[in-house]
ROPAVO-907844 format. One record per residue (C-alpha): residue in three letters; x, y, z. Coordinates in steps of 0.2 Angstrom, whole numbers, plus 5000, padded with zeros to 4 digits. Layout:
# residues N
ALAXYZ;...
END
This chain:
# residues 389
UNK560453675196;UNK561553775207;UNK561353795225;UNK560653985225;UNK559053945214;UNK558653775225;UNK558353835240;UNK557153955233;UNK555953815225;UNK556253705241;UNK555453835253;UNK554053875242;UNK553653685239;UNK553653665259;UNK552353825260;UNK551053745245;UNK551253585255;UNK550853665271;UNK549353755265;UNK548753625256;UNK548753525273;UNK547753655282;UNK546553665270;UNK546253505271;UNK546053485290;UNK544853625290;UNK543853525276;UNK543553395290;UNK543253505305;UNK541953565297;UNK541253395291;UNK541353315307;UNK540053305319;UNK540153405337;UNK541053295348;UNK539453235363;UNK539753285378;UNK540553145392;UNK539153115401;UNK538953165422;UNK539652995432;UNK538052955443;UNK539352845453;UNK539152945468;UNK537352955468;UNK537052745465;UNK538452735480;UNK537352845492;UNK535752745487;UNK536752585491;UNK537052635509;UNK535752685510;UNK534852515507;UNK536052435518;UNK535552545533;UNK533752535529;UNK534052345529;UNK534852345545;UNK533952455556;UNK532252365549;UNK532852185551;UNK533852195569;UNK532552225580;UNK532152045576;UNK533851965578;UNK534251885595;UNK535551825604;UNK535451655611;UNK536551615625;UNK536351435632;UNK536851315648;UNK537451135647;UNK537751055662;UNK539250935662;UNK539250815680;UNK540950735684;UNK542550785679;UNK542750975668;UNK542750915652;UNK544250965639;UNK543551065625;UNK542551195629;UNK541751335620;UNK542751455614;UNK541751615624;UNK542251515640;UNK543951595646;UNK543451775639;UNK542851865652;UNK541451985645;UNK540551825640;UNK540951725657;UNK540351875667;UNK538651875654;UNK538551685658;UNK538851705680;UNK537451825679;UNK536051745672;UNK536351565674;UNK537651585693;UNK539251505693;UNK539851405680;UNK540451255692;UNK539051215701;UNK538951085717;UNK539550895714;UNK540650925703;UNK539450985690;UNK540151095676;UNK539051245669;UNK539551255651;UNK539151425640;UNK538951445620;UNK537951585610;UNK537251585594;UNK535851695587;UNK533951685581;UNK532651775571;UNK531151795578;UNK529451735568;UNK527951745577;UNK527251895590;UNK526851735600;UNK528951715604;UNK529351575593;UNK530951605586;UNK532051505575;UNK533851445576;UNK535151295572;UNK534851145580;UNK536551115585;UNK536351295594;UNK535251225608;UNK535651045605;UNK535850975623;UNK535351155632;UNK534951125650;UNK534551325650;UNK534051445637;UNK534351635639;UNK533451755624;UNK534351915622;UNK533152055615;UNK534052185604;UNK533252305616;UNK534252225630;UNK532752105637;UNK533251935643;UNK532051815644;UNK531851615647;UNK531551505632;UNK531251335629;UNK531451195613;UNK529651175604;UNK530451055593;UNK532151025584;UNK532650945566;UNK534150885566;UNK534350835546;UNK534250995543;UNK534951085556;UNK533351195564;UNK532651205579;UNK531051335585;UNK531251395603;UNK529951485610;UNK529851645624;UNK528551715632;UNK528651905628;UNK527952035639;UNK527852175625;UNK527652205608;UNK529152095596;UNK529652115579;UNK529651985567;UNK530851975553;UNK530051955534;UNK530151785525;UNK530651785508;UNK530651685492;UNK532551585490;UNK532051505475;UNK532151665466;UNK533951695474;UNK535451725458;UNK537251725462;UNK537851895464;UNK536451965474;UNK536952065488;UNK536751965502;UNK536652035522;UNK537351935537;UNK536451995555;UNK537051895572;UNK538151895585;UNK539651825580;UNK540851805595;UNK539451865605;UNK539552055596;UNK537852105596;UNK536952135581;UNK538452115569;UNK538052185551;UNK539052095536;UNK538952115519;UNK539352015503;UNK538451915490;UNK537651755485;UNK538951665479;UNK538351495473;UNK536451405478;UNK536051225480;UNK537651175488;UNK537750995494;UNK538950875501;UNK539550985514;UNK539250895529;UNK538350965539;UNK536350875539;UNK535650755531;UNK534550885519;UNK535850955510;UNK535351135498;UNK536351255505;UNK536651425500;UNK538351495500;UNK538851665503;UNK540551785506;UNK539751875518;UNK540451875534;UNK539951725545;UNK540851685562;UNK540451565578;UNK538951655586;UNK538251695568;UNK537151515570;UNK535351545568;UNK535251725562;UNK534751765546;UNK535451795530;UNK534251955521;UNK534252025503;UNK534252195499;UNK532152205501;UNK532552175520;UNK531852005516;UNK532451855526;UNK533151715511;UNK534251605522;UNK534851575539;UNK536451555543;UNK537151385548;UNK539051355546;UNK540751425539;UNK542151315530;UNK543551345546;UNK545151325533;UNK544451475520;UNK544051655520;UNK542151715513;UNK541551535514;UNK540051515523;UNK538251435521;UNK536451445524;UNK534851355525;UNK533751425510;UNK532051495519;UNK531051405507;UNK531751255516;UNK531551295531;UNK529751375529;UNK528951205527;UNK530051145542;UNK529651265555;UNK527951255552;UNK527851065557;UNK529051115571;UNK527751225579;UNK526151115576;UNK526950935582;UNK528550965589;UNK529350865575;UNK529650845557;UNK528650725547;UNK529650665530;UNK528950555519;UNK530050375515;UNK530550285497;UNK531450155506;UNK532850145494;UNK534650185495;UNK535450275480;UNK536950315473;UNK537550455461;UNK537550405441;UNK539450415434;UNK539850395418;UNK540450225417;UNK538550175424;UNK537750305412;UNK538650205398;UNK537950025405;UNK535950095409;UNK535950165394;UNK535750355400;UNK535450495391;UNK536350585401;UNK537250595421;UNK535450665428;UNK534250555440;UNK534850435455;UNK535350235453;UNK534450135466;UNK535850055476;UNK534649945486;UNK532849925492;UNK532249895509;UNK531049725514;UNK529549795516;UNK529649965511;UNK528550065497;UNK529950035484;UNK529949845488;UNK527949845485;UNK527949945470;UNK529149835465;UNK530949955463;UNK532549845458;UNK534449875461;UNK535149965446;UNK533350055443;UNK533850235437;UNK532550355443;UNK532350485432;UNK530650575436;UNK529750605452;UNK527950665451;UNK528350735435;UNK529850825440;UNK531550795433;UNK532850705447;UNK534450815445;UNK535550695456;UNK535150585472;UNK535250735483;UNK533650815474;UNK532750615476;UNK533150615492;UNK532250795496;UNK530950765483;UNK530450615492;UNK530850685510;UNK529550825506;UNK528250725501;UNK526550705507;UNK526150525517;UNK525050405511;UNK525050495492;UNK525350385476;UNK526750465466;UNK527050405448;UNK529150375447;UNK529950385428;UNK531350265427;UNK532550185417;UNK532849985418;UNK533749885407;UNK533850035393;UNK531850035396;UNK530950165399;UNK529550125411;UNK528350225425;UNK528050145441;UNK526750195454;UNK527350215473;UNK526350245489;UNK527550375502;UNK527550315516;UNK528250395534;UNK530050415536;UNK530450285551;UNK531050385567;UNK532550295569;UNK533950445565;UNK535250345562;UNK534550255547;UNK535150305531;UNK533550295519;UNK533050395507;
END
């Protein structure tokens, strides 16, 4: 076939092929469905109603945040460390005016600190750390509407870090809302209001970033909730809020070496604190008498455990309620009033919650036995530095 008749055929080929092609993409258009339309972002919209939470947050939960400014009086030589407000001279000149000069006569040194509170009661009890007026010779309460007033420690905790102080308020105040932290889950907004620095009424925002933290430090009574909200020195005692305005923790301590590290005290804890603060002055806690020890897996393996849950008895004191119900060394306690034992730390506040002078019915594990053993609580002794459980 020569030349002259090929090209012909090829360009009608290419044609029928190109046709046929179109007809079929028409065949489809006209099966497919109408494409739906993108729906409108409401992004905008759920960022406005956000903000919006956070400001009705912060103007709702301020007015019960308080600055805390206190005194501690230092005979002798100026001591070496100091607080860190001491040399900056907005603070010194906050401190010269209410409380005088911070070197006083014989040699006494005046020393300043701030932290912050929340306020809980119309009466003027307001709640804080312990270690904020730990040692305070002089208390100065600072309204967030600029009114100072004169408090004074009703009673302090020091395992768990809270202390109630009390003013006496000549107008209305306004109490901050108590909430429910057992129903806290990681990755709830959480809101950080004190003075941090001595900045008044310091917002932060951030979330909850892990609850039930232990083995930090800082107390005795250990179930801490951890956030990356901002918390910095001054931050002590103020509250930490969810996004109902509700008070769910109150701030305690930040991890110095890291960024969006800090911790607070859930309120649930602290509820059945502060109440026994106010009424006696003091925190009664109810006492095992036994010392116990975490389960590892090498003693899982020799009790026979079904798994690394409860606490292994380490010891038992003469004459406490574990000796007379008749508790042993190696004893892995499993239950406690019918509640599961997660780890010693959960015992330990299990136990310390208890009510004195009730008969609680303990599960335990001896000798790959399961048994149920009968113990009267009894009051926690007084003396600080014993470590009971």
């Amino acid at each position: 076939m020569t030349v002259r008749y090929l090209r012909p055929m090829l360009v009608g080929l290419l044609i029928l092929t190109a046709g046929a092609a179109g007809f079929g993409i028409h065949v489809l258009l006209r099966r497919a469905p109408s494409p739906t339309p993108m729906p409108v972002s409401r992004s905008p919209a759920l960022a406005e109603e956000l903000q919006a939470a956070f400001i009705g947050v912060a103007s709702q939960v301020r007015p019960a945040v308080v600055n805390i400014g206190t005194v501690h009086v230092a005979k002798g030589r100026r001591p070496f460390a100091e607080s860190p407000f001491a040399e900056d001279p907005v603070f010194r000149d906050f401190f010269e005016q209410f409380f005088g000069p911070r070197q006083g006569p014989r040699g006494e040194f005046r020393l300043p600190s701030l932290g912050s509170g929340v306020i809980l009661d119309t009466r003027g009890y307001i709640l804080t750390n312990f270690h904020v007026v730990k040692g305070a010779d002089e208390i100065l309460v600072k309204l967030s509407s600029k009114r100072e007033y004169r408090g004074r420690v009703v009673g302090m905790d020091s395992k768990t870090d809270l202390a109630v102080v009390r003013i006496q308020p000549d107008s209305e105040l306004t109490v901050a809302r108590l909430g429910d932290s057992d129903k806290l889950r990681v990755g709830e907004w959480a809101i950080a209001i004190g003075n941090p620095f001595g900045l008044d009424q310091t917002v932060t925002v951030g979330v909850i970033s892990a609850t039930g933290r232990s083995e930090v430090g800082i107390a005795t009574y250990e179930n801490f909730i951890q956030t990356d909200a901002s918390i910095n020195p001054g931050n002590s005692g103020g509250p930490l809020v969810n996004l109902r305005g509700e008070v769910v923790g109150i701030n305690t301590a930040i991890v110095a070496a890291a960024q969006g590290i800090g911790f607070a005290i859930p309120i649930n804890m602290v509820k059945r604190v502060v109440n026994q603060l106010v009424d006696k002055g003091r925190v009664v806690r109810g006492w095992l008498g036994v010392a116990v020890q975490p389960v590892t897996v090498e003693l899982t393996q020799a009790l026979g455990a079904p798994g690394a849950a409860g606490a292994v008895v380490a010891s038992v004191y003469p004459g406490s309620p574990a000796a007379e119900a008749g508790l042993e060394k190696g004893d892995l306690i499993l239950e406690f009033g019918g509640a599961p034992v997660a780890d010693y730390h959960h015992l330990q506040r299990l136990v310390a919650d208890s009510e004195v002078g009730k008969t609680v019915r303990l599960g335990l594990l001896r000798k790959k036995q399961r048994m149920e053993v009968p113990v009267r609580i009894a009051e926690m002794p007084g003396d600080e530095s014993r470590k009971t459980r």
